[in-house]
Residue frames as a rotation matrix with the C-alpha (Angstrom) as fourth column:
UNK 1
0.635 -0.502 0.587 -16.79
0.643 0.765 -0.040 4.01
-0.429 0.403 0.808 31.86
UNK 2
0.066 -0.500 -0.863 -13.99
0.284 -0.820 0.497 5.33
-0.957 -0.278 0.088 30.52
UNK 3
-0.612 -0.011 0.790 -14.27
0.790 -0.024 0.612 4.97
0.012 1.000 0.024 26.61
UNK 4
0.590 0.806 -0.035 -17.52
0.805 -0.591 -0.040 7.33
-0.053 -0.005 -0.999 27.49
UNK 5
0.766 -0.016 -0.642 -15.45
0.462 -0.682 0.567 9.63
-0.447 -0.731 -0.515 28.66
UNK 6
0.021 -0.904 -0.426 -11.95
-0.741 -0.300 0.601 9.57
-0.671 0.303 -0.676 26.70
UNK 7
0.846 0.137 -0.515 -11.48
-0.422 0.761 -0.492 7.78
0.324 0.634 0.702 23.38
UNK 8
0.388 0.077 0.918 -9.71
-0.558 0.813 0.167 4.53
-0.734 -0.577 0.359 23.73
UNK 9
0.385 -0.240 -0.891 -7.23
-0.824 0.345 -0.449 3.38
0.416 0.907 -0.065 21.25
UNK 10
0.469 -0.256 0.845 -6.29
-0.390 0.799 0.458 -0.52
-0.792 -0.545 0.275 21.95
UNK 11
0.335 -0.271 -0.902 -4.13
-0.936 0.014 -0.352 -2.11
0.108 0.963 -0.249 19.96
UNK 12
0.856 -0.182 0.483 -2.94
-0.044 0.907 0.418 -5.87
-0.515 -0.379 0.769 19.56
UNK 13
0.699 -0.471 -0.539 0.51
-0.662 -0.140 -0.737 -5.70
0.272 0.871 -0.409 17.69
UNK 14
0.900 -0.038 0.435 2.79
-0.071 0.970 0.233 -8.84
-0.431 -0.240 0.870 16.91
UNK 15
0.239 -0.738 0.632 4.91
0.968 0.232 -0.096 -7.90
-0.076 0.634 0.769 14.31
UNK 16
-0.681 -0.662 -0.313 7.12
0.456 -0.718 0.525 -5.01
-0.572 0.215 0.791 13.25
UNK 17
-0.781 0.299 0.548 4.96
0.547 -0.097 0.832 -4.71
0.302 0.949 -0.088 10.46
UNK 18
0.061 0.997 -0.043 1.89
0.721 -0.014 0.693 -4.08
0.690 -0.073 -0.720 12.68
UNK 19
-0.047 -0.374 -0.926 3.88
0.786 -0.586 0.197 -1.82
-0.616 -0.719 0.322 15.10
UNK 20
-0.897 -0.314 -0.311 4.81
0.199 -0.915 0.350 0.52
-0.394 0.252 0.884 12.22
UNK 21
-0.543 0.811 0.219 1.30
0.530 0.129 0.838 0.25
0.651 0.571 -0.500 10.74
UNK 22
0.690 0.500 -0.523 -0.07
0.724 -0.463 0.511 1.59
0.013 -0.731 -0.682 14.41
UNK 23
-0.167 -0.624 -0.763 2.30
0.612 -0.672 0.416 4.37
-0.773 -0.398 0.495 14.82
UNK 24
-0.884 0.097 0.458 1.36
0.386 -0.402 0.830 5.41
0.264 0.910 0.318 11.24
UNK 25
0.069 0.994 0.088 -2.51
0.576 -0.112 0.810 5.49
0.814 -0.005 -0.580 12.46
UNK 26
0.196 -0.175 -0.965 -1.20
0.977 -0.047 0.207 6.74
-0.082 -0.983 0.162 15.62
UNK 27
-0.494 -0.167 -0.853 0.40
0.326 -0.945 -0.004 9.70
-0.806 -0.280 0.522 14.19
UNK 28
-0.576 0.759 0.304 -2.82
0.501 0.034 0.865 10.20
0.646 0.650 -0.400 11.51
UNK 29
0.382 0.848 -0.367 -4.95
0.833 -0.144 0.534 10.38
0.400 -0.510 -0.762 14.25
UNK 30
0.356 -0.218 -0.909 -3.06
0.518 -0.764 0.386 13.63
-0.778 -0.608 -0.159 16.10
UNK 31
0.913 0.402 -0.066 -2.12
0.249 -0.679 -0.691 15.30
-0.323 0.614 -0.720 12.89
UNK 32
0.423 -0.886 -0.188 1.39
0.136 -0.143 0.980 14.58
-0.896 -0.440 0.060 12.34
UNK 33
0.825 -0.027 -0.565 3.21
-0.532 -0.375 -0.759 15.78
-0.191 0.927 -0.324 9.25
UNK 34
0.147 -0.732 -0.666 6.48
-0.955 0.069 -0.288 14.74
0.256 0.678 -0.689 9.00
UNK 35
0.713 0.296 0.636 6.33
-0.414 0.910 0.040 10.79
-0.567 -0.291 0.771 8.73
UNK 36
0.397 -0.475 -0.786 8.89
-0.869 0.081 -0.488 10.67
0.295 0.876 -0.381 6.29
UNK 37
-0.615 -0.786 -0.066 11.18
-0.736 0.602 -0.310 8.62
0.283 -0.141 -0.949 8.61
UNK 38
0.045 0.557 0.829 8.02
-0.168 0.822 -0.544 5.48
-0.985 -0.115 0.130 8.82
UNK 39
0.907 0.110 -0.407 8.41
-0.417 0.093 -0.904 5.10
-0.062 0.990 0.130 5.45
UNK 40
-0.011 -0.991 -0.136 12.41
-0.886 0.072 -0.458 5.09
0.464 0.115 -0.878 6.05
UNK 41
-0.420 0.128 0.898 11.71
-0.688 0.601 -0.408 2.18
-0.592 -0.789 -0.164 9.19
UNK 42
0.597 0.510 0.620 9.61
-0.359 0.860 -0.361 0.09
-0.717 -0.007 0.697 7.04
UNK 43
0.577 -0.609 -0.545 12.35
-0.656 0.052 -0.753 -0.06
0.487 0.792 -0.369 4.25
């Protein structure tokens, strides 16, 4: 299977809200620093 193998991020997203909410976790999860401009997007 592949989850065994590679992780496996699935996502169900409907709204804007939940788009920028995953892209936040999205760039969390690889160590991104400068997020300033998700903060700007959700304004």
């Amino acid at each position: 299977m592949l989850r065994a193998r590679i992780p496996v991020w699935v996502t169900d997203i409907r709204t804007v809200d939940q788009a920028l909410a995953s892209i936040d976790t999205l760039l969390s999860a690889v160590g991104a620093t400068d997020t300033a401009w998700l903060d700007q997007a959700a304004d």
